[in-house]
C-alpha positions as CSV (number, residue, x, y, z in Angstrom):
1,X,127.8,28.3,110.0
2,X,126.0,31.1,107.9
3,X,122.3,30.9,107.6
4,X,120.5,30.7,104.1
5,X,118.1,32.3,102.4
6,X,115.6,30.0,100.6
7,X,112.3,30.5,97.8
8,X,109.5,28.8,98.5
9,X,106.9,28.2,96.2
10,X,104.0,25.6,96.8
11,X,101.4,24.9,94.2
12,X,98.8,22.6,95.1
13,X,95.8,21.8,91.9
14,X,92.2,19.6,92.2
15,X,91.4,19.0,88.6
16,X,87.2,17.7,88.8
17,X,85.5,15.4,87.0
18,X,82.2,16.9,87.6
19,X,81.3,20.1,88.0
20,X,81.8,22.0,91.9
21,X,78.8,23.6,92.0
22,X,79.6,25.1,95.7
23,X,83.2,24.6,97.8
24,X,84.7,25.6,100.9
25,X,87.8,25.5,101.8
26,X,90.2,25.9,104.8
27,X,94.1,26.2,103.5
28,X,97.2,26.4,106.7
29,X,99.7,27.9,104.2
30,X,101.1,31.0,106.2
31,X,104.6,30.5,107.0
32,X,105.4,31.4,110.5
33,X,108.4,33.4,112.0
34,X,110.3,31.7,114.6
35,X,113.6,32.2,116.5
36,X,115.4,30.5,113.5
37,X,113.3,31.5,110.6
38,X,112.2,35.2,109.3
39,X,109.7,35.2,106.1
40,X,108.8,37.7,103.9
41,X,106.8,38.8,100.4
42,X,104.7,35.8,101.1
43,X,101.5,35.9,97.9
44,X,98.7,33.3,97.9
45,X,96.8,33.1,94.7
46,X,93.5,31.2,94.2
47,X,92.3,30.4,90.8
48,X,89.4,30.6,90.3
49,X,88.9,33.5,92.1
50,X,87.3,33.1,95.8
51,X,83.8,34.5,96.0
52,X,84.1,34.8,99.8
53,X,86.7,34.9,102.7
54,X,86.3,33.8,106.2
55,X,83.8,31.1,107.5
56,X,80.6,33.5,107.0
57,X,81.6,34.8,103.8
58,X,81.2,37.9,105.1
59,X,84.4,39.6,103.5
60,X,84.8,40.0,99.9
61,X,87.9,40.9,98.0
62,X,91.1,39.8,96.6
63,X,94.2,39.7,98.9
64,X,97.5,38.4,97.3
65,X,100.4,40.2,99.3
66,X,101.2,39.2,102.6
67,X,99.8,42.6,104.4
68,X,96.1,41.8,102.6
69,X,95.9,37.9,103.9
70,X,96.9,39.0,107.2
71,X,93.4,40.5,107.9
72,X,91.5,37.1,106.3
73,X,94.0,34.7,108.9
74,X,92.6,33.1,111.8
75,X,95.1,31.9,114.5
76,X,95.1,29.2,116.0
77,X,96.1,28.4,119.8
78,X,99.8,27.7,118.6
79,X,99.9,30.9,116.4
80,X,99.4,29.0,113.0
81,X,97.4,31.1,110.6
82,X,94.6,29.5,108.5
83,X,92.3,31.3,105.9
84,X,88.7,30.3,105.3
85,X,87.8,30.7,101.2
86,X,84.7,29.3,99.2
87,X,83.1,29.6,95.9
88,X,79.6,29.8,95.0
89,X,80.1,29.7,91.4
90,X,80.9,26.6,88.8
91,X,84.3,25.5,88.1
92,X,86.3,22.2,87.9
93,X,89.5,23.2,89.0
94,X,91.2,24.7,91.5
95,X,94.4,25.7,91.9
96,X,96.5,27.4,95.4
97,X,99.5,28.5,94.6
98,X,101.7,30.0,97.6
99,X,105.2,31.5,97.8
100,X,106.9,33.3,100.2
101,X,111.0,33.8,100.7
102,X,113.2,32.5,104.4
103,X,116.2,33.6,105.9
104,X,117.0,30.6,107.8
105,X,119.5,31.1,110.5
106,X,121.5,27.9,112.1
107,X,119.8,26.3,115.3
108,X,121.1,24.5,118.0
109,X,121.8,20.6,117.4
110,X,120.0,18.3,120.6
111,X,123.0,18.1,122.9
112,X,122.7,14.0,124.0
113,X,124.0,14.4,127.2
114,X,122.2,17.7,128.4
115,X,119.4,17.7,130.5
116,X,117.3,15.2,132.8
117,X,116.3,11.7,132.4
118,X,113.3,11.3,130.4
119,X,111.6,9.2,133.0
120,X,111.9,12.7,135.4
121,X,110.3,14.7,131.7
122,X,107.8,12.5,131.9
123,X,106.7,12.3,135.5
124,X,106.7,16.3,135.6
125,X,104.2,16.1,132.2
126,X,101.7,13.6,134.6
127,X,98.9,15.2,135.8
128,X,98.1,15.5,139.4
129,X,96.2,18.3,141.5
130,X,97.7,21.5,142.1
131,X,100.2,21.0,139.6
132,X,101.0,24.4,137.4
133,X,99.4,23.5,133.5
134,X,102.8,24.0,131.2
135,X,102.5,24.6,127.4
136,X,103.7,21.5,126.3
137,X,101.4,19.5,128.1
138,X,98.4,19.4,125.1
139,X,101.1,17.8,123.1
140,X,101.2,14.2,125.7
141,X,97.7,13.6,125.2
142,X,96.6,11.7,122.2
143,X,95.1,13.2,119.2
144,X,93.6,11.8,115.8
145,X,97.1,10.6,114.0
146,X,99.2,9.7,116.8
147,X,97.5,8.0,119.6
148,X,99.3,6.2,122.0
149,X,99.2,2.6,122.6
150,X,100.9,-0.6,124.1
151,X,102.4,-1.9,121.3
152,X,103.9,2.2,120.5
153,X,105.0,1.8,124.6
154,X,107.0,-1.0,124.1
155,X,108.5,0.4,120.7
156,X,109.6,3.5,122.4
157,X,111.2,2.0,125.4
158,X,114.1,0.6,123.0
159,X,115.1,4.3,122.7
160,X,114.5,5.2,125.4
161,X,116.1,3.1,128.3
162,X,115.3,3.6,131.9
163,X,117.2,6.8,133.2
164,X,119.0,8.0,129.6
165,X,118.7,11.4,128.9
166,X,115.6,12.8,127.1
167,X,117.6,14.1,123.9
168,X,119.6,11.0,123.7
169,X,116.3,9.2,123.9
170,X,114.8,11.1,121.2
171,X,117.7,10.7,119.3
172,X,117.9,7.3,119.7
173,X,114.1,7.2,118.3
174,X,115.1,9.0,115.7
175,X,117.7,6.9,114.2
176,X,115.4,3.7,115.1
177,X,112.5,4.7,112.8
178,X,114.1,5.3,110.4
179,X,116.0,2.5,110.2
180,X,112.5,0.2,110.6
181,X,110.1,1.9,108.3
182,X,110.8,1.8,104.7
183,X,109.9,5.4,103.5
184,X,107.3,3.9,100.4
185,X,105.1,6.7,98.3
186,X,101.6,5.8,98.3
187,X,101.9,2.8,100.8
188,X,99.5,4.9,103.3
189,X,97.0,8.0,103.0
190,X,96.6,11.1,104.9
191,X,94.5,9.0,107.4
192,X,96.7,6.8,108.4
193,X,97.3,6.3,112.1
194,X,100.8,5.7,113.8
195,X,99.8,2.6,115.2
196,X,98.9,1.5,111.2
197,X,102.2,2.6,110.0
198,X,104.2,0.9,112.6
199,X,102.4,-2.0,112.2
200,X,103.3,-2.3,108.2
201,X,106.9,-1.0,108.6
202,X,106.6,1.7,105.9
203,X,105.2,5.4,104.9
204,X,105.7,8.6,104.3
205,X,107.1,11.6,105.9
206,X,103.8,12.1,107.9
207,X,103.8,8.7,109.3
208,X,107.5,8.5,110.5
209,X,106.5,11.5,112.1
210,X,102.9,10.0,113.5
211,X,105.1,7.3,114.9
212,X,107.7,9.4,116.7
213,X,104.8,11.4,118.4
214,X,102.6,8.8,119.7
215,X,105.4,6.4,120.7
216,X,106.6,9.5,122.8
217,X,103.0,10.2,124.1
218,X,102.9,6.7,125.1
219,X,105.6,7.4,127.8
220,X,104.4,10.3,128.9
221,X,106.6,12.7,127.1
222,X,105.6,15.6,124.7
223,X,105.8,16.2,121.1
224,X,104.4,17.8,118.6
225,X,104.4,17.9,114.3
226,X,105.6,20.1,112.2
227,X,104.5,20.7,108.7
228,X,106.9,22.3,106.5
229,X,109.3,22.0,103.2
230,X,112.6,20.7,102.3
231,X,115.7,22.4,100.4
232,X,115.2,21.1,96.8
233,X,118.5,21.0,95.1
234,X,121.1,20.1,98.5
235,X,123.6,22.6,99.5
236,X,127.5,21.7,98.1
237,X,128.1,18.8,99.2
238,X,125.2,17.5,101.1
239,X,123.0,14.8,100.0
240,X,119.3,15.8,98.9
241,X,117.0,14.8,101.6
242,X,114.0,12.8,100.9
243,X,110.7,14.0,100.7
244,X,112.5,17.2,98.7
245,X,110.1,17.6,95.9
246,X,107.1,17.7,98.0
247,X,105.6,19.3,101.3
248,X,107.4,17.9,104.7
249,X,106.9,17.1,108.0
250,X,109.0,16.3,110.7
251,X,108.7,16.4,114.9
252,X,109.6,18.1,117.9
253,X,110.2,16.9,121.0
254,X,110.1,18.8,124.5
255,X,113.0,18.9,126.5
256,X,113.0,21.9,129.6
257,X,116.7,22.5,129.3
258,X,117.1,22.6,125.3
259,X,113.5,23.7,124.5
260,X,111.6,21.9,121.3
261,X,114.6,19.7,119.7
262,X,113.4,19.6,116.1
263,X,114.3,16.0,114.6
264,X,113.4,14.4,111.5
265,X,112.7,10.7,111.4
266,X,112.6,10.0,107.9
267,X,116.0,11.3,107.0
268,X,117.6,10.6,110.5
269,X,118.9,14.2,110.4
270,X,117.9,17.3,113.4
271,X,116.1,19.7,111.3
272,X,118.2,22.6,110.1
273,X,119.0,24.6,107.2
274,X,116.9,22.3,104.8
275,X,113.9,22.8,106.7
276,X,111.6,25.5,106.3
277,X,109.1,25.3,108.8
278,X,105.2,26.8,108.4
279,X,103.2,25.3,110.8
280,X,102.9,22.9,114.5
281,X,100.1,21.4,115.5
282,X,99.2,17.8,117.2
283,X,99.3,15.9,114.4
284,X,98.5,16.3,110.8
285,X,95.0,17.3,110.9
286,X,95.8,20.7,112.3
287,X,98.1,21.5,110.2
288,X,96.6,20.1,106.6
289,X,97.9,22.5,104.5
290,X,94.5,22.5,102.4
291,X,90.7,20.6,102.9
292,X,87.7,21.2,101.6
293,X,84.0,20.8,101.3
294,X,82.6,20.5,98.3
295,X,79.0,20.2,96.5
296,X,79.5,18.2,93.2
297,X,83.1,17.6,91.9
298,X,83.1,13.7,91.3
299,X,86.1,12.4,91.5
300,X,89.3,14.5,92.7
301,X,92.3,14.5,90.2
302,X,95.6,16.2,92.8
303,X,98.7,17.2,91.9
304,X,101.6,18.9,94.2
305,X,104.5,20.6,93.2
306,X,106.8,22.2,95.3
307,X,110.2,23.9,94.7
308,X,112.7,25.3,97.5
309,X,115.7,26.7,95.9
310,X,118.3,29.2,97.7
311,X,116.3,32.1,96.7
312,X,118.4,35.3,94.5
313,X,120.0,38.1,96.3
């Protein structure tokens, strides 16, 4: 299969009631490259115009091309790059409007009967003296989102039987979610925890993918979320995905022999040439693509809009 090459273009506006007499803001909108993905001629564009960069305000100017931001980015420990704006001046409205371009190349699919029991993943994640610290460890422990817990335990082990293979088990948990939680627009918010989401049996993209992680972190294994965006319009002959028209999110689950195996539990699919991936963190809040603190502003009218179209040669 040939890869793609896809247009992005993200456009997220806060219309104000009240006047914002003082804002700042933290935005995780810088696409990463991966093995899969290569990005390029990403802009950002801030309206109105930032009086400051960075957390001190210490750097003023007006970066739009990709070469500019990259001096305002701050990485984080799994390479995701966040800027730091703010405005000191008057305004009630405030529109970020990113865009960037991805050549997505194909990526392996989870082979099912490849690798070692997840019981064996797990016990190797456990913690005990003297043991070597691996990178996916970080992503067992609990976080804000997607905590584990018995009731998560006890969902997960339906997946994942004793002794079945980590990527059949993931699989497994995969198909399971999405078949038990009703994929429902406005049914939670952006703080809604896993253990909420499974308990109501619907969501939205970030809580099929809340629930993944912390029922995995309640058996011990590792996994982490991904923010990202979905193909708009479907290749021929595919079926649009949900979730399409707006930002994404999906999981990925460790597995020593395959490596992260990408899956996506509200559309029951592996991530692949849909997917555009820009950031990873532990769960939603270190990857929100944009928060803010504000001094005035009232009440916060939002609006998202997000195309992803097979970008022009």
């Amino acid at each position: 299969m040939q890869g793609v090459r896809l247009a992005v273009h993200h456009v997220t506006e806060y219309t104000y009631d009240a006047s914002v007499e003082w804002a700042h803001h933290a935005a995780c909108l810088a696409p990463q490259d991966t093995p899969w993905q290569t990005i390029s001629g990403w802009r950002l564009n801030i309206s109105p115009l930032p009086d400051g960069w960075g957390v001190g305000w210490n750097d003023v100017g007006l970066p739009l091309g990709a070469a500019e931001l990259a001096g305002h980015l701050r990485r984080d420990p799994w390479g995701n790059g966040h800027l730091s704006f703010g405005h000191a001046r008057v305004h009630e409205r405030l529109v970020v409007d990113s865009s960037f371009r991805a050549a997505l190349r194909p990526r392996p699919l989870p082979e099912p009967t490849r690798g070692p029991a997840w019981d064996a993943v797990a016990a190797s994640l456990r913690y005990r003296a003297g043991r070597t610290l691996q990178a996916a460890d970080e992503f067992a422990l609990a976080s804000t989102y997607a905590a584990p817990d018995a009731t998560l335990a006890a969902y997960a082990r339906r997946a994942f039987s004793p002794g079945r293979t980590l990527a059949a088990g993931g699989l497994s948990l995969m198909h399971q979610i999405h078949a038990d939680l009703r994929y429902l627009p406005q049914s939670t918010t952006v703080a809604t925890r896993a253990a909420d989401a499974l308990a109501q049996r619907s969501g939205v993209c970030q809580d099929f993918a809340h629930v993944f992680i912390a029922a995995c972190r309640a058996l011990g294994l590792a996994a982490r979320y991904v923010s990202g965006y979905l193909l708009t319009r479907p290749l021929p002959g595919q079926a649009k995905l949900v979730g399409a028209d707006a930002s994404h999110a999906w999981v990925e689950l460790w597995c020593p022999e395959q490596g992260w195996l990408a899956l996506d539990p509200t559309n029951a699919v592996p991530a692949g040439l849909d997917h555009v991936t820009l950031a990873w963190g532990r769960d939603y809040a270190d990857v929100a693509p944009l928060r803010g603190v504000l001094r005035g502003g009232g009440v916060a009218t939002l609006k998202v809009a997000v195309t992803v179209e097979p970008a022009p040669d």
